[in-house]
Structure formats: structure tokens, C-alpha cells
matplotlib code that plots the C-alpha trace (Angstrom):
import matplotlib.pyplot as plt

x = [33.9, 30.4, 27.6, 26.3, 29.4, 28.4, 30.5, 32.4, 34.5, 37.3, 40.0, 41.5, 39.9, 41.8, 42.1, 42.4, 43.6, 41.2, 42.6, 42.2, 44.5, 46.5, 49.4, 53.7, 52.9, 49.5, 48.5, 47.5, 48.4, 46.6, 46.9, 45.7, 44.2, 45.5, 42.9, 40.4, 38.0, 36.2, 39.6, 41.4, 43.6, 46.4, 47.8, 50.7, 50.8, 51.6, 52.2, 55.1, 58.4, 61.6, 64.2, 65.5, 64.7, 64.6, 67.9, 69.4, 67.7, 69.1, 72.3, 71.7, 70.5, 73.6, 71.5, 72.0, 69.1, 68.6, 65.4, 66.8, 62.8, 62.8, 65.9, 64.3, 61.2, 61.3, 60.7, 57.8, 57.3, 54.3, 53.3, 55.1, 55.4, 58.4, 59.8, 63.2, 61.1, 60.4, 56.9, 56.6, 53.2, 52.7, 51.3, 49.8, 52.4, 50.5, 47.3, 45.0, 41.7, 41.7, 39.2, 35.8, 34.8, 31.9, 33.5, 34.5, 38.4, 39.3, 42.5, 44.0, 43.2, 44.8, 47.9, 48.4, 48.0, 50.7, 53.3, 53.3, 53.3, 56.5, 58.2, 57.5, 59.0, 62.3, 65.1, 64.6, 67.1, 69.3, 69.0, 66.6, 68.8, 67.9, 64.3, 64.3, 66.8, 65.6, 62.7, 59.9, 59.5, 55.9, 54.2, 53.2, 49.4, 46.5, 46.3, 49.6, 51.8, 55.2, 56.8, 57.3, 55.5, 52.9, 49.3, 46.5, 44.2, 41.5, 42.0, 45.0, 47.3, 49.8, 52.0, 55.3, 57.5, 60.1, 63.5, 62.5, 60.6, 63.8, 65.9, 63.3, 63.7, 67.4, 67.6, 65.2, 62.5, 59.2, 56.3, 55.9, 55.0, 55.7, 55.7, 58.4, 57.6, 59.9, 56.9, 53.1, 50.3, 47.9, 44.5, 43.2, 39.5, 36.8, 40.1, 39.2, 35.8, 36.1, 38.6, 36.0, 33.4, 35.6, 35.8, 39.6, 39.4, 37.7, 37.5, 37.1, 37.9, 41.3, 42.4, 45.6, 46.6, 47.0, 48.9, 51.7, 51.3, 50.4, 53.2, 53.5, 52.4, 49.4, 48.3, 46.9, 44.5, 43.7, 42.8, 40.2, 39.1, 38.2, 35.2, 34.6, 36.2, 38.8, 41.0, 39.9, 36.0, 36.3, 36.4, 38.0, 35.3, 33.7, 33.9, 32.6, 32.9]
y = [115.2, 116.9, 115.0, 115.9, 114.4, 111.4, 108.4, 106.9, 104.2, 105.0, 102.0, 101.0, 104.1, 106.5, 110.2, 112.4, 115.9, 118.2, 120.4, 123.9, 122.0, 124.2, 122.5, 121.5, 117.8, 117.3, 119.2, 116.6, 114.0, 110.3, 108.8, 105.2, 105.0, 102.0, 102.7, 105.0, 105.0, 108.2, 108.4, 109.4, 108.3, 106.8, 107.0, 106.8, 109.5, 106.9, 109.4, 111.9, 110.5, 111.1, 111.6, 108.3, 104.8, 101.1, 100.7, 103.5, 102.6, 99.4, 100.8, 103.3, 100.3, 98.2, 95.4, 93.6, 94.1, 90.5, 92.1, 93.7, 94.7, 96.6, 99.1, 101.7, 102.0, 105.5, 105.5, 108.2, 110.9, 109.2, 112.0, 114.8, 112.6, 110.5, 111.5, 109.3, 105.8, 103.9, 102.1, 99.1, 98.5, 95.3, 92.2, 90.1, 87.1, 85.8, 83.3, 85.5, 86.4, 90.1, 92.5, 93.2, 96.8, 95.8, 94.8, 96.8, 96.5, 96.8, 94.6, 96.5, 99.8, 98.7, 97.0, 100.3, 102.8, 100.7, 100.3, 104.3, 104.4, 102.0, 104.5, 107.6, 106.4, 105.6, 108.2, 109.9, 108.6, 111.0, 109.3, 106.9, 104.2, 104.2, 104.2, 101.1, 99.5, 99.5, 96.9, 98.5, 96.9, 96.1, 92.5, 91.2, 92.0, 89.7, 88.8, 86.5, 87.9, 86.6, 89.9, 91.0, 94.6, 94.3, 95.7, 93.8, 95.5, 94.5, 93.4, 91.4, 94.3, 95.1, 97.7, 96.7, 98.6, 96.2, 95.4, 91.7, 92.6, 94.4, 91.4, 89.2, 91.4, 91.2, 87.7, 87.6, 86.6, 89.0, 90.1, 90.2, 93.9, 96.7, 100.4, 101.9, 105.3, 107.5, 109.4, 108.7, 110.7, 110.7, 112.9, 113.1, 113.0, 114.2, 116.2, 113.9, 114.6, 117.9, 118.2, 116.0, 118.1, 121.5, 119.8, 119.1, 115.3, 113.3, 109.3, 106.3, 102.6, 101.8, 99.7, 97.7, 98.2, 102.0, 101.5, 99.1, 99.1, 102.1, 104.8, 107.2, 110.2, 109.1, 108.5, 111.7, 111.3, 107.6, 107.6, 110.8, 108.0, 105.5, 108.3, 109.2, 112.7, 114.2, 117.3, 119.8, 118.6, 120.0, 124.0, 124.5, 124.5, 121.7, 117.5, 114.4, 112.5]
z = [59.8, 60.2, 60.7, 57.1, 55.0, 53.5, 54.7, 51.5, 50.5, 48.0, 48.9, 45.9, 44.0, 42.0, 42.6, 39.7, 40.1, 38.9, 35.7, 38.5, 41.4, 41.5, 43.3, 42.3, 43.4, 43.4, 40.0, 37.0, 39.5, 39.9, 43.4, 44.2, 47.5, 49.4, 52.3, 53.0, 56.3, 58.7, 60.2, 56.5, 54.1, 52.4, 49.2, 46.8, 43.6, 40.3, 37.7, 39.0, 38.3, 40.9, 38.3, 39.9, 38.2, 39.8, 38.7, 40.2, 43.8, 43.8, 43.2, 45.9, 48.5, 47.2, 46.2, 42.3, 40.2, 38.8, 36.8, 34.2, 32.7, 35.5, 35.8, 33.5, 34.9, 37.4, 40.5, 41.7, 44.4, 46.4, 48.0, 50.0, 53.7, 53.9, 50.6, 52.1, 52.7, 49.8, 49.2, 46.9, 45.4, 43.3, 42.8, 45.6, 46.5, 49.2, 49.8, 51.4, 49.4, 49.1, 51.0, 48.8, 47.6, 50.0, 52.7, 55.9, 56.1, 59.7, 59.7, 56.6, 58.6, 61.4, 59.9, 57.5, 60.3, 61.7, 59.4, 58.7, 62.9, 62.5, 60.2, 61.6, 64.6, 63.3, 62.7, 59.8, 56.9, 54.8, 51.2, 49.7, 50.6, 54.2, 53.0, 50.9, 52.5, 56.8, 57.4, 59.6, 63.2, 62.9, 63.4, 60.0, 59.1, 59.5, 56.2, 55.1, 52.8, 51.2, 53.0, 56.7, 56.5, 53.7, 53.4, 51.5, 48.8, 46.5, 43.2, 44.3, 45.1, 47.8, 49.6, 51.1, 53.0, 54.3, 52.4, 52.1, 48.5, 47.1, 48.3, 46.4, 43.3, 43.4, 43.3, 40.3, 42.0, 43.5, 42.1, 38.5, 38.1, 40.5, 41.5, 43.3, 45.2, 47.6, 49.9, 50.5, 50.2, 53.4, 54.8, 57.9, 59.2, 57.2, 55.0, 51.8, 51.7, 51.9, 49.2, 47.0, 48.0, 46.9, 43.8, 43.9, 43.3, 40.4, 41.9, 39.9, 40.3, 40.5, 37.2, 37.6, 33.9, 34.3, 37.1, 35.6, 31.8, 30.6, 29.6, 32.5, 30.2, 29.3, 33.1, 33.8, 30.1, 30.5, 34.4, 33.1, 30.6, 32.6, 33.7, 30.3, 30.4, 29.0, 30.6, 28.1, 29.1, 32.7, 33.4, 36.6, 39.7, 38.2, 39.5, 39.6, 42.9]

ax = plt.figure().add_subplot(projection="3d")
ax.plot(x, y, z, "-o")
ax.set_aspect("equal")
plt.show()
């Protein structure tokens, strides 16, 4: 990162494709950013269905589906690395406060850095089965959570990656609202900002709400909303950071 980049925060922000992005996966796409420091990112895209729904990975995983609200919902391409490991993001189940906007979050870094360590080490799988279903190696985090490999976010979110939060599903239990995704989305040093900076990106505060209630459609519009824009407002070449 050159020494003239300013040093930003966007955990728990939203990324919104601009309308010139130009891109099969990333164009008119929102990502929530699960953690962002100098040494990149990470990130799950919420508004690009798989073709595949909850129902159908359970099925694929051989696990019953005692949540029967869930088995339409789809399940998303998170991003183009690891398209054959699912990511869970819902609901905080454990006791830990979450980190602050304000605060610096080296424990979540370091426990997110290496979970996706953890699963790029394994063999890669063949189907989303393997992805879901194979619990990564890693220790637990520093901040408690109901599952084994779990990362902490503000506003009382979380991102598993271990089968013990499909097993809790199955049984009826687990987190009241979720968000399956096959793949992840991440940057490297300095490669966010710069993208920002190139005007690819709009960012915003992340809002639960959009992320589990409202209809996957209208994503791409209400995340533009939360800024006060709408698509047609924006000529390509020009942001908002």
C-alpha cells in the first residue's frame, strides 16, 4: 500500500458494485466484508444466487433439514476462491460482546486469516458436499462461539465454516437467520483501496435486514439506498467511498 492511501476500516461494511464494473461475478454485486485491515480483505458476495438452495445442500451433505423456512432460500456464489467450501453467515450464538466499529480487531484478523489458512490447506473437494460437510482443523477463535471454526463480527454477526452449524440446523436448532455461500471473496494489501480509489466500489454500513430479509432482487437497489443513490444516479467513473 503506498504511503499516501489512507488507512480505512470497512469490517462489517458493504461493497456495492459500481453500475461500470464490468465483471460476470462481481458486476451489480453487494459483498459484506467480514474483515478488513492494511493486510486485505475478506468477504462473502450476498446477492448472486448458486442455482442451488439450502435444501438442496443438505441433501448434497446427507444431513435432514429440520428447518423447513429455510429449504428455499438459495444458496450464493461468495466469491470466486473456494467456490467448493461452504461459508455460513448468521446470527451470533455465542456470549462474547462483539468487536466495535471503533475498535482495532486483532483476534478476529488473526482467527479469520486462520480458518481460510485451515481450508486452503486441505485437499481440495469435488462437490459442495465436501465443502459443507469437512470441519476445518483450526483452534476455536478468541471470542467463544456455539461452533468450532467461527469468526466474530459487529452487530452480532458471524461466519462459520465447520459442519457443527449444519448439524445444529438439521436438528432444528442454530441460528435463527442465515446465509449460505459456496466461495469467498478476498483482496490483498493495499488491492481494496485501490479498487475504491478506481471508483469500482461504493461502501456503506452493513445492515443486517438487507442481508436476511430483504428479497434477493432488490439487494443490488436497496444496498444503493441505504447511501441515498440509486443505479440510474451514477454514470460509470463516478463513486462514493
Amino acid at each position: 500500500m503506498s504511503s499516501d492511501t489512507p488507512i480505512i476500516n470497512l469490517s462489517n461494511h458493504f461493497l456495492i458494485a459500481m453500475p461500470g464494473l464490468n465483471d460476470e461475478l462481481f458486476g451489480k454485486s453487494v459483498v459484506y466484508l467480514c474483515e478488513h485491515s492494511p493486510k486485505g480483505a475478506i468477504g462473502l458476495i450476498i446477492n448472486k444466487p448458486s442455482g442451488l438452495t439450502v435444501g438442496d445442500l443438505f441433501e448434497k451433505v446427507d444431513l435432514p433439514l429440520n428447518r423447513p423456512e429455510l429449504a428455499h432460500l438459495p444458496v450464493f456464489h461468495g466469491g470466486p476462491l473456494q467456490p467448493e467450501r461452504g461459508f455460513v453467515l448468521h446470527e451470533a450464538m455465542g456470549d462474547a460482546e462483539p468487536v466495535g466499529a471503533d475498535e482495532t480487531p486483532p483476534a478476529v484478523a488473526r482467527a479469520i486469516r486462520e480458518a481460510l489458512s485451515g481450508l486452503e490447506d486441505d485437499e481440495p473437494a469435488a462437490e459442495p458436499q465436501a465443502a459443507a460437510g469437512e470441519a476445518a482443523q483450526d483452534p476455536p477463535p478468541s471470542r467463544p462461539s456455539a461452533y468450532a471454526s467461527t469468526l466474530r463480527m459487529a452487530d452480532g454477526l458471524e461466519m462459520t465454516t465447520s459442519r457443527d452449524v449444519l448439524e445444529a440446523l438439521s436438528s432444528g436448532a442454530g441460528p435463527r437467520k442465515v446465509l449460505m455461500t459456496l466461495g469467498y471473496a478476498s483482496w490483498g494489501e493495499g488491492q481494496l483501496e485501490s479498487e475504491i480509489s478506481e471508483n469500482s466500489w461504493l461502501t456503506v454500513k452493513a445492515s443486517p435486514q438487507l442481508i436476511f430479509d430483504t428479497p434477493v432482487a432488490q439487494r443490488y437497489e436497496q444496498a444503493m439506498a441505504l447511501l441515498g443513490l440509486q443505479p440510474w444516479m451514477l454514470a460509470p467513473g463516478s463513486g462514493h467511498a
